[in-house]
MOPAC internal coordinates of N, CA, C and O (Angstrom, degrees):
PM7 1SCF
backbone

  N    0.0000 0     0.00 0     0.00 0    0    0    0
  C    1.4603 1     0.00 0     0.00 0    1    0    0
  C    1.5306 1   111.33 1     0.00 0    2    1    0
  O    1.2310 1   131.64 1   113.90 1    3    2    1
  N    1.4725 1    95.14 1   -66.10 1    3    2    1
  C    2.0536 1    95.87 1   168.19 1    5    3    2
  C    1.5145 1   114.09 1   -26.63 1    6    5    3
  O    1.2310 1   109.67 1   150.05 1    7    6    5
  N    1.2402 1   136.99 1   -29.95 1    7    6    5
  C    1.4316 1   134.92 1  -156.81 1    9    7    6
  C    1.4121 1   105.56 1  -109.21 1   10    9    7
  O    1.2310 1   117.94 1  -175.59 1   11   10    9
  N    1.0920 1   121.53 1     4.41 1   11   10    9
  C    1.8568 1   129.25 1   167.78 1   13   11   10
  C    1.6101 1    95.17 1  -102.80 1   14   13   11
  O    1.2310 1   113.27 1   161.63 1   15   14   13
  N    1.0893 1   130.32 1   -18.37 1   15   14   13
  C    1.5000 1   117.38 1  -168.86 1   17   15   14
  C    1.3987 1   105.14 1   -69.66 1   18   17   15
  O    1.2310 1   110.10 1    -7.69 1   19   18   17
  N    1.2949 1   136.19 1   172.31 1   19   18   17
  C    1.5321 1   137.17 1   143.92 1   21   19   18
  C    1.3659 1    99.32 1   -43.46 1   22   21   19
  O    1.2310 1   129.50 1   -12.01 1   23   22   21
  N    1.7376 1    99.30 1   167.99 1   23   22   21
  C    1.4031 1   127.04 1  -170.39 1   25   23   22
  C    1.7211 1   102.63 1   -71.10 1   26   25   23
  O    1.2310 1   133.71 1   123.22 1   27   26   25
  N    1.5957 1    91.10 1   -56.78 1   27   26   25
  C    1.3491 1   101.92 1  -172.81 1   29   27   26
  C    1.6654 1   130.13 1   -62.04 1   30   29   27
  O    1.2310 1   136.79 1   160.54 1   31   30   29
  N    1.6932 1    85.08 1   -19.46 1   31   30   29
  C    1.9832 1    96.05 1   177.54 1   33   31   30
  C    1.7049 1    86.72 1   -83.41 1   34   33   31
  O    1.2310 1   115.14 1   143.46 1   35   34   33
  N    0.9262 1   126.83 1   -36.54 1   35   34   33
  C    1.8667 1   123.38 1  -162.75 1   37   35   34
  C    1.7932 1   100.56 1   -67.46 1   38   37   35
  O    1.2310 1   119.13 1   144.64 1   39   38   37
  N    1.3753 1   119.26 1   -35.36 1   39   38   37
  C    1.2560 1   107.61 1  -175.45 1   41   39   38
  C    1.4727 1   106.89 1  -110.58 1   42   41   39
  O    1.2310 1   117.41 1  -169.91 1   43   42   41
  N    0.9844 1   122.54 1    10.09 1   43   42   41
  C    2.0089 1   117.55 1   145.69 1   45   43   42
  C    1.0938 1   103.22 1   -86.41 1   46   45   43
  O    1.2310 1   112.51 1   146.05 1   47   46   45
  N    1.5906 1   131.74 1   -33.95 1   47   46   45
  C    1.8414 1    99.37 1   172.30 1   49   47   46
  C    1.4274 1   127.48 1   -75.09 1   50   49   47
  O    1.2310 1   131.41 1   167.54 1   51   50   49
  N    1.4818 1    95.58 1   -12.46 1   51   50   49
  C    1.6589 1    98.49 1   172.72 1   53   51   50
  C    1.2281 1   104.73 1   -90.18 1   54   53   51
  O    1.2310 1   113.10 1  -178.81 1   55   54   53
  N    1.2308 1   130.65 1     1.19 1   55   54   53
  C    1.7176 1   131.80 1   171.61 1   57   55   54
  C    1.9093 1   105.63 1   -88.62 1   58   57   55
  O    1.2310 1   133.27 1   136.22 1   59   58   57
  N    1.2043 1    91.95 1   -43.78 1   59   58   57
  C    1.8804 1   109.89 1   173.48 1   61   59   58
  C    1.5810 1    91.90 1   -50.79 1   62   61   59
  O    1.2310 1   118.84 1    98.10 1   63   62   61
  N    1.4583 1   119.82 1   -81.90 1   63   62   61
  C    1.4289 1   120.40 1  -152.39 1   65   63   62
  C    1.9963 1   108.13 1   -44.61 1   66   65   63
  O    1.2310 1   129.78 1   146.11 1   67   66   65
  N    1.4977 1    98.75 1   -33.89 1   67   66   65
  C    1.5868 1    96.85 1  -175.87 1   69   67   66
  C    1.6984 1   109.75 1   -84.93 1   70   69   67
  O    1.2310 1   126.66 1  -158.10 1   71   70   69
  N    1.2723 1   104.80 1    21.90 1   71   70   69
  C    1.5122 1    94.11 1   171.42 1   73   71   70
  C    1.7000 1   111.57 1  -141.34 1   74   73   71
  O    1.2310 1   124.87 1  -158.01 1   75   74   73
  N    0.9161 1   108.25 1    21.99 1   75   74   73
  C    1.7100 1   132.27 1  -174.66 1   77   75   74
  C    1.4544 1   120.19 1  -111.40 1   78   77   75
  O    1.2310 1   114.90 1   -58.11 1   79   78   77
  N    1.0920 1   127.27 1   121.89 1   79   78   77
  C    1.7412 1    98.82 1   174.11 1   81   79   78
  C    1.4970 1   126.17 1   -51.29 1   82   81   79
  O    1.2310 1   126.52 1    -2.79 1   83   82   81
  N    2.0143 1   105.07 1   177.21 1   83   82   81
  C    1.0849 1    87.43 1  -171.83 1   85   83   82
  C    1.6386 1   124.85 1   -83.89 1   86   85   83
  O    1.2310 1   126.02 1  -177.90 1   87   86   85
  N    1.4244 1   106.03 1     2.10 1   87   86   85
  C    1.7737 1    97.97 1  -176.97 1   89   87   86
  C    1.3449 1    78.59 1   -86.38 1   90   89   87
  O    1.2310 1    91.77 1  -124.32 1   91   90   89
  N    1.3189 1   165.28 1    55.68 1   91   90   89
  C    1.2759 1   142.84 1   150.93 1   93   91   90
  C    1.5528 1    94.88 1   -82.55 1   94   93   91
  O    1.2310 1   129.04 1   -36.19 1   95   94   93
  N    1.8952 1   100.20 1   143.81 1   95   94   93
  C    1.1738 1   116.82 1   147.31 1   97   95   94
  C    1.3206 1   132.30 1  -121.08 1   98   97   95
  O    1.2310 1   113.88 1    23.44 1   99   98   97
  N    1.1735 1   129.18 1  -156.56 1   99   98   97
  C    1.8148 1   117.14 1  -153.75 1  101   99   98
  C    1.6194 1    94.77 1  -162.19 1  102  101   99
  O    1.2310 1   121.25 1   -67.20 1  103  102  101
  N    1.4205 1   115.21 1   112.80 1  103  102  101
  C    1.4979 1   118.39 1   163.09 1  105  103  102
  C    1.3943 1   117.06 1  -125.96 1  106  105  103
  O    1.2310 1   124.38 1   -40.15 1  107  106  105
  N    1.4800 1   109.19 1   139.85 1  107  106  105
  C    1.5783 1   107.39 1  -179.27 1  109  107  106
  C    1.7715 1    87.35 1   -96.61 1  110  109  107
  O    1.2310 1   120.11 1   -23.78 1  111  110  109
  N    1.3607 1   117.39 1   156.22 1  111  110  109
  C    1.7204 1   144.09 1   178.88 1  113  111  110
  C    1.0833 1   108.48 1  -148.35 1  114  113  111
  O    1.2310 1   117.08 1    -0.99 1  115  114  113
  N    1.5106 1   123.15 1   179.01 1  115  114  113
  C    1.4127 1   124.52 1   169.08 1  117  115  114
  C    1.5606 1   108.01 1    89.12 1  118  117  115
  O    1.2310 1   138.34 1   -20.92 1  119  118  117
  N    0.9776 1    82.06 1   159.08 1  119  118  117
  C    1.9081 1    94.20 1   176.92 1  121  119  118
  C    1.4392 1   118.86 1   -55.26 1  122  121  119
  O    1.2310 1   114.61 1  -177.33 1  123  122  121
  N    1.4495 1   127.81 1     2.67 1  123  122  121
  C    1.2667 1   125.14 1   161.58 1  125  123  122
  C    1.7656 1   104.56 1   -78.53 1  126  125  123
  O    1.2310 1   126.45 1   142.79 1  127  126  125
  N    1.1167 1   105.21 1   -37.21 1  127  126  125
  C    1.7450 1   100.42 1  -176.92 1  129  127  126
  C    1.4213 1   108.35 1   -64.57 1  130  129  127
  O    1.2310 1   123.18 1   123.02 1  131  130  129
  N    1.6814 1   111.51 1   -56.98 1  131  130  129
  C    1.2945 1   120.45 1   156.42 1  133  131  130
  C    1.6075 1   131.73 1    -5.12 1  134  133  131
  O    1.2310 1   138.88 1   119.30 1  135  134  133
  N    1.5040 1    80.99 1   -60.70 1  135  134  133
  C    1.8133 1   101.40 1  -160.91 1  137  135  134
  C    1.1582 1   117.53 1    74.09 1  138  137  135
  O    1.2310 1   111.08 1  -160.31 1  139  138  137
  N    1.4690 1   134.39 1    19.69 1  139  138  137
  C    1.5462 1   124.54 1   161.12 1  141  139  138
  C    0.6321 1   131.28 1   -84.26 1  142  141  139
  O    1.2310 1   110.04 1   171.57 1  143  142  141
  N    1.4480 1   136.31 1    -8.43 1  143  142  141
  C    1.7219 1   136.23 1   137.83 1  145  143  142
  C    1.0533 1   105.61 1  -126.12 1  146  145  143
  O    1.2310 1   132.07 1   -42.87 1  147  146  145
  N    1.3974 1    94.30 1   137.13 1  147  146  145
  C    1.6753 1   126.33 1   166.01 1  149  147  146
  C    1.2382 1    97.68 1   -89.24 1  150  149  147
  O    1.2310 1   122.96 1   -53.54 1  151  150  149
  N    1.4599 1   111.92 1   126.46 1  151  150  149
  C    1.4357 1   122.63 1   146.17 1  153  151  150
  C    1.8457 1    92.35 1   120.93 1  154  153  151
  O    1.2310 1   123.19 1  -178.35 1  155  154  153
  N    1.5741 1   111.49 1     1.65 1  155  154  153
  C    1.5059 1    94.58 1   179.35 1  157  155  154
  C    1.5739 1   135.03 1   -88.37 1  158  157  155
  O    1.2310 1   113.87 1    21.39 1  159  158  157
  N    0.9849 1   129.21 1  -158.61 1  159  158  157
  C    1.8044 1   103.72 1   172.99 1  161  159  158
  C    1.6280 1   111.03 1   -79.88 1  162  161  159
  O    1.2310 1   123.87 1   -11.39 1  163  162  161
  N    0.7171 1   110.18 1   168.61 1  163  162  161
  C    1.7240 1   134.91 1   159.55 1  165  163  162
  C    1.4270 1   116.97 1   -81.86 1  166  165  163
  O    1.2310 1   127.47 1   -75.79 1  167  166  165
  N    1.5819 1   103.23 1   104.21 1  167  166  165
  C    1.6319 1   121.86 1   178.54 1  169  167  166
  C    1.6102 1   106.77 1   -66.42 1  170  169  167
  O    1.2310 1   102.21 1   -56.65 1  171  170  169
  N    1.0260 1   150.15 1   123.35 1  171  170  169
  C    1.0002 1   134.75 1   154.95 1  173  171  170
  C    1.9797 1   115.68 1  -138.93 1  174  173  171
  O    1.2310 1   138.37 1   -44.79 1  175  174  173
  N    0.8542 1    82.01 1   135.21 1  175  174  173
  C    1.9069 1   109.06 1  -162.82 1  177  175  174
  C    1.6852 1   103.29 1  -108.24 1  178  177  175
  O    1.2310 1   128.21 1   -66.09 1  179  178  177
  N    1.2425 1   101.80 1   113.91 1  179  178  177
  C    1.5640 1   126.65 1   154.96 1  181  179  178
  C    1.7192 1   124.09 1   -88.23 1  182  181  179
  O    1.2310 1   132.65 1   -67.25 1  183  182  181
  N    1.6485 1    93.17 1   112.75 1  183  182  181
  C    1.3042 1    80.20 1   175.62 1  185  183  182
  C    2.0145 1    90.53 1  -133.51 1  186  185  183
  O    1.2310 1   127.71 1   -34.50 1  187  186  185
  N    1.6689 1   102.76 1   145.50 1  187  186  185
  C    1.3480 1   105.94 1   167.98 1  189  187  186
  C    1.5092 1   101.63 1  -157.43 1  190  189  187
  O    1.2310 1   123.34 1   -27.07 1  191  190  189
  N    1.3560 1   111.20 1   152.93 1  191  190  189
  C    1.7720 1   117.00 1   174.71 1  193  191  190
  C    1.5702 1    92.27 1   -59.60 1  194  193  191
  O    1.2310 1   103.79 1   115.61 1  195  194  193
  N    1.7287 1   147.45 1   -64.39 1  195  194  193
  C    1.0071 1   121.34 1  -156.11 1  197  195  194
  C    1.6134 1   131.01 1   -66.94 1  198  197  195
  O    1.2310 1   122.70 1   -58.21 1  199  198  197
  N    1.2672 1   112.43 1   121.79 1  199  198  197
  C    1.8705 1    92.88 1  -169.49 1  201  199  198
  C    1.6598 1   113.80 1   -72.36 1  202  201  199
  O    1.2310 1   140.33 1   -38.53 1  203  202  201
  N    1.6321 1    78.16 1   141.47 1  203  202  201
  C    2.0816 1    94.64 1   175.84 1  205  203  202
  C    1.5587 1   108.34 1   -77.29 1  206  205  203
  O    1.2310 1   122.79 1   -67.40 1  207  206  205
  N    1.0933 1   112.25 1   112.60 1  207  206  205
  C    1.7389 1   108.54 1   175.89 1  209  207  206
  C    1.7332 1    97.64 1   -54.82 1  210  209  207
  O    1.2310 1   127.39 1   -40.87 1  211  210  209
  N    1.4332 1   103.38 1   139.13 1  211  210  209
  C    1.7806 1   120.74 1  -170.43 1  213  211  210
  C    2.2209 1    88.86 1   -54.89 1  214  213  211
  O    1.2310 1   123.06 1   107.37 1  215  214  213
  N    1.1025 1   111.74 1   -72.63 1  215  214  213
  C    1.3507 1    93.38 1  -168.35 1  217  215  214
  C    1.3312 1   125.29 1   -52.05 1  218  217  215
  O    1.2310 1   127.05 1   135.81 1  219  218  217
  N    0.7726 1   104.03 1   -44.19 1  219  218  217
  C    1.9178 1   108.50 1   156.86 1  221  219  218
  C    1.2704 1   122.86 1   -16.92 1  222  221  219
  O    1.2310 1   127.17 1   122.50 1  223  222  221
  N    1.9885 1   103.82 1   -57.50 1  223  222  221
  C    1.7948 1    98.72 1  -171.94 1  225  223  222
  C    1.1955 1   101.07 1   -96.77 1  226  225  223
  O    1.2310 1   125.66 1   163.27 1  227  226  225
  N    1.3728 1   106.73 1   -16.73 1  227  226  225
  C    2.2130 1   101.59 1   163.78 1  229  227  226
  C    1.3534 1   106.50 1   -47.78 1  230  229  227
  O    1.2310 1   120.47 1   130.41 1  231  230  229
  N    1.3700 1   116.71 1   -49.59 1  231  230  229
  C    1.8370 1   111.23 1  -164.76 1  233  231  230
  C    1.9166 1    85.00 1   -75.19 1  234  233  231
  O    1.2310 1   118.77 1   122.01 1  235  234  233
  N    1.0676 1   119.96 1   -57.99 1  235  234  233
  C    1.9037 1   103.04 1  -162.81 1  237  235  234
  C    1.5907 1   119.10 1   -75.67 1  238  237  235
  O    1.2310 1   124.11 1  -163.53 1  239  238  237
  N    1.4666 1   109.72 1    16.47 1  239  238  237
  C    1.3299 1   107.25 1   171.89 1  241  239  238
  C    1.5397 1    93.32 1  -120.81 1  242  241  239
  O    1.2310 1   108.97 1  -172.59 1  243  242  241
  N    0.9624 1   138.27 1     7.41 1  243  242  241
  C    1.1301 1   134.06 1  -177.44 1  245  243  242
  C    1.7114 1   102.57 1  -103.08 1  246  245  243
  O    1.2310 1   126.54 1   112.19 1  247  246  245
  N    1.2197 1   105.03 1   -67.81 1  247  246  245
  C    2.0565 1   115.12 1   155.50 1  249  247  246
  C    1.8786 1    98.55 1   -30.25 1  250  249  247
  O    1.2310 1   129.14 1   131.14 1  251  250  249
  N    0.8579 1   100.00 1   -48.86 1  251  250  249
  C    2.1504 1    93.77 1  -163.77 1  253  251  250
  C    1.1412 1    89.47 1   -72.04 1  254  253  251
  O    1.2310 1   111.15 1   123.46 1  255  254  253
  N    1.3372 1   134.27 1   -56.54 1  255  254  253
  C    1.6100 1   119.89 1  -162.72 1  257  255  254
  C    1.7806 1   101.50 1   -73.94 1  258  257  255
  O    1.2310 1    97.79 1   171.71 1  259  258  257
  N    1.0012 1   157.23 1    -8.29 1  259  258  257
  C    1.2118 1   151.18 1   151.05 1  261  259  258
  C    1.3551 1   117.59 1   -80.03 1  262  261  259
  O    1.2310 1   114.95 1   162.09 1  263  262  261
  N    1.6318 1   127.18 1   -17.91 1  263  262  261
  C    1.7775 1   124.44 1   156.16 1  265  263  262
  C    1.1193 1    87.91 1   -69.10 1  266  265  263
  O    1.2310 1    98.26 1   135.59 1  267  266  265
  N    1.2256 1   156.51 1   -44.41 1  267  266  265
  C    1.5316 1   126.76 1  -115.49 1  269  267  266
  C    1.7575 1    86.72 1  -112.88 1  270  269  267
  O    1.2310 1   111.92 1   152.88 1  271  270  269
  N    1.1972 1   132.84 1   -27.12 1  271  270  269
  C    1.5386 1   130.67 1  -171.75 1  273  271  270
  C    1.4347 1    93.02 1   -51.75 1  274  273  271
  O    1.2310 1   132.77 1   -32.85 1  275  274  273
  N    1.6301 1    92.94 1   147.15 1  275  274  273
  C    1.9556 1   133.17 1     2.38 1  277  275  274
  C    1.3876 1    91.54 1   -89.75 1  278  277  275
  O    1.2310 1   112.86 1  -153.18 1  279  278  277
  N    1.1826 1   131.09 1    26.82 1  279  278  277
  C    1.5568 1   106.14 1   155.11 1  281  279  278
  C    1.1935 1   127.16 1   -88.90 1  282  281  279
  O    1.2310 1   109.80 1    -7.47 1  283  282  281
  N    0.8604 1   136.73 1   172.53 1  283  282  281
  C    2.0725 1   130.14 1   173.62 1  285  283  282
  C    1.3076 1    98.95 1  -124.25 1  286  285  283
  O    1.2310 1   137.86 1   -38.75 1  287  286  285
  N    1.5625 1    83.00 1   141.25 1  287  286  285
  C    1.5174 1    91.96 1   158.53 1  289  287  286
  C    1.3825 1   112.31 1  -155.57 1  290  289  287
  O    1.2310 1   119.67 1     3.71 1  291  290  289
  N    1.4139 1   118.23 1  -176.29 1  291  290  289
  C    1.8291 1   112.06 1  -154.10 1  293  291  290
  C    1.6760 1    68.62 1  -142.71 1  294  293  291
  O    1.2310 1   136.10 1   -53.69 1  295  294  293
  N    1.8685 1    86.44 1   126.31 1  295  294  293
  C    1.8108 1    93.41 1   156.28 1  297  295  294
  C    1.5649 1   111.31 1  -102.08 1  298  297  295
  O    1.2310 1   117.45 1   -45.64 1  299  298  297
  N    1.0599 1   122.46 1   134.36 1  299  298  297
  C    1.6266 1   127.86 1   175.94 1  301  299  298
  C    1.8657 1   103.40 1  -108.26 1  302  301  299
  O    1.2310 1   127.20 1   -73.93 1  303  302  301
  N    1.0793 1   103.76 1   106.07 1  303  302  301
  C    1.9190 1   115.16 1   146.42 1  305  303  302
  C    1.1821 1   111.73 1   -71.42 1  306  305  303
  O    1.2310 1   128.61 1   -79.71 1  307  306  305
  N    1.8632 1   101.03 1   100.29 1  307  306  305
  C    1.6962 1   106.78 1  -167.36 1  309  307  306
  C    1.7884 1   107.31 1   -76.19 1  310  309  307
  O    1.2310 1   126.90 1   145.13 1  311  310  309
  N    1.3025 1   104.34 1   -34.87 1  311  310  309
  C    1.4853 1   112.70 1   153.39 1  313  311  310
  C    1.9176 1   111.43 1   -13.92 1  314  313  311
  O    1.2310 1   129.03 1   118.34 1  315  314  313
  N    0.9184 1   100.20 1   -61.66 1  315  314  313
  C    1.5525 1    99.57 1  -158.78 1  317  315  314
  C    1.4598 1    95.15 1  -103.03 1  318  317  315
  O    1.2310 1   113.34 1   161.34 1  319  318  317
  N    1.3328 1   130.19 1   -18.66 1  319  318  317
  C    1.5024 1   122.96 1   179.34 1  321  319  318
  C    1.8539 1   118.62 1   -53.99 1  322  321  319
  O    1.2310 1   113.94 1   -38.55 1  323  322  321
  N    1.0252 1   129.07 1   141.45 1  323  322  321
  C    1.2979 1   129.20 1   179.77 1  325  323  322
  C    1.8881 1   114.06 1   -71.05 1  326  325  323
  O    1.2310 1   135.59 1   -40.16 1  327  326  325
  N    1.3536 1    87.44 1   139.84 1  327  326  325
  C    1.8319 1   102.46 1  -161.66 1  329  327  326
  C    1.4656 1    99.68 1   -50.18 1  330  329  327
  O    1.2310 1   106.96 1   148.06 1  331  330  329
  N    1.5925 1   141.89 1   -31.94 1  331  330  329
  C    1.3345 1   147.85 1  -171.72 1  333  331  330
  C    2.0574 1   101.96 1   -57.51 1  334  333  331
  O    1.2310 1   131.99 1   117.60 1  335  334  333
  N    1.6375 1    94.44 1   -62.40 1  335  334  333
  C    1.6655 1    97.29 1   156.59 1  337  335  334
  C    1.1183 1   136.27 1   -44.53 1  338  337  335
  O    1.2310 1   106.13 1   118.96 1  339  338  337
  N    0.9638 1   143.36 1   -61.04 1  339  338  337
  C    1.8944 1   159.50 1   156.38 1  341  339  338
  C    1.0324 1    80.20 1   -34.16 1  342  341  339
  O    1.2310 1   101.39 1    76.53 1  343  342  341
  N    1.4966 1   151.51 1  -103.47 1  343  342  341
  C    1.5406 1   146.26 1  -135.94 1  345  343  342
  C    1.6369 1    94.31 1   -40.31 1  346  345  343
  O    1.2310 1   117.13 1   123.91 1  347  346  345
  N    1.1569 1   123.07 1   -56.09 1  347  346  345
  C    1.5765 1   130.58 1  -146.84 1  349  347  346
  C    1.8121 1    88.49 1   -78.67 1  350  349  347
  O    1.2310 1   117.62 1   134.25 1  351  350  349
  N    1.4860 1   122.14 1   -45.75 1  351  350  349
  C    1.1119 1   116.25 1  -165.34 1  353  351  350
  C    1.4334 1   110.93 1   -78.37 1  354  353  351
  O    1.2310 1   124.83 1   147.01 1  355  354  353
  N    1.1452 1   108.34 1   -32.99 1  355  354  353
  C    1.8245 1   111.18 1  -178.52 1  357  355  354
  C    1.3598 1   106.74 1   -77.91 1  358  357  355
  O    1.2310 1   121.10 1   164.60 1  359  358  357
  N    1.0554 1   115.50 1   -15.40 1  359  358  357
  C    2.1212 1    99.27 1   166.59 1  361  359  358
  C    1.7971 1   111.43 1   -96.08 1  362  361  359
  O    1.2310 1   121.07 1  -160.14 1  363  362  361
  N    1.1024 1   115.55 1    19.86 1  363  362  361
  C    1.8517 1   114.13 1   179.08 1  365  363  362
  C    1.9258 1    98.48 1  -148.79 1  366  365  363
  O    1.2310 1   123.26 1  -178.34 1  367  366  365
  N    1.0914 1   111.36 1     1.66 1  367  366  365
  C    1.8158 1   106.50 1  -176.56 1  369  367  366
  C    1.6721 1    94.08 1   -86.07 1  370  369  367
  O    1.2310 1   129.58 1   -37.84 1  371  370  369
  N    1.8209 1    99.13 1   142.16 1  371  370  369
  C    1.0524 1   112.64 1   158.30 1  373  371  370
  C    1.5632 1   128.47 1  -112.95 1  374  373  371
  O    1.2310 1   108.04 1   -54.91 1  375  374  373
  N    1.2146 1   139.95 1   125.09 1  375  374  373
  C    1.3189 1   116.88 1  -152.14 1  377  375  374
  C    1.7884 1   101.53 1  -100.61 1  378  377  375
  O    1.2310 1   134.13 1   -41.31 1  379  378  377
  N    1.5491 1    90.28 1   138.69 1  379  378  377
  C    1.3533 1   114.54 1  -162.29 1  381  379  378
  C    1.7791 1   120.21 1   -89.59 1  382  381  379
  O    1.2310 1   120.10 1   180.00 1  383  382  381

């Protein structure tokens, strides 16, 4: 899957993975997996047992969305996302 993405989404997740711990994992969701719009951001969802201190993924989601231009993308800490989300995201995530 990683290898259909753009260049530039392929090397912010390999920029993501080196700044994450190591049980971190990496799922793309959203209507890019979908395919019902072309041209929208890139969902991508972190989930790992070790917790990310909140300023922490402020500074590395803030760094990812400036590698990743002009594409967008939204980082989600599924950790902290509400259980109504996770249901919706864990039946369409592909892990990246």
């Amino acid at each position: 899957m990683i290898e259909q993405l753009p260049k530039k989404i392929q090397s912010t997740i390999e920029w993501l993975r080196l700044q994450l711990p190591e049980d971190a994992s990496l799922f793309l969701f959203g209507s890019q997996v979908k395919g019902n719009k072309t041209g929208s951001d890139y969902d991508i969802g972190i989930k790992c047992k070790t917790e990310i201190e909140w300023k922490k993924f402020c500074l590395i989601k803030n760094e990812a969305e400036e590698r990743a231009w002009p594409y967008k993308i939204d980082l989600v800490d599924l950790k902290r996302a509400p259980k109504e989300f996770l249901e919706v995201v864990e039946k369409e995530a592909i892990e990246i």
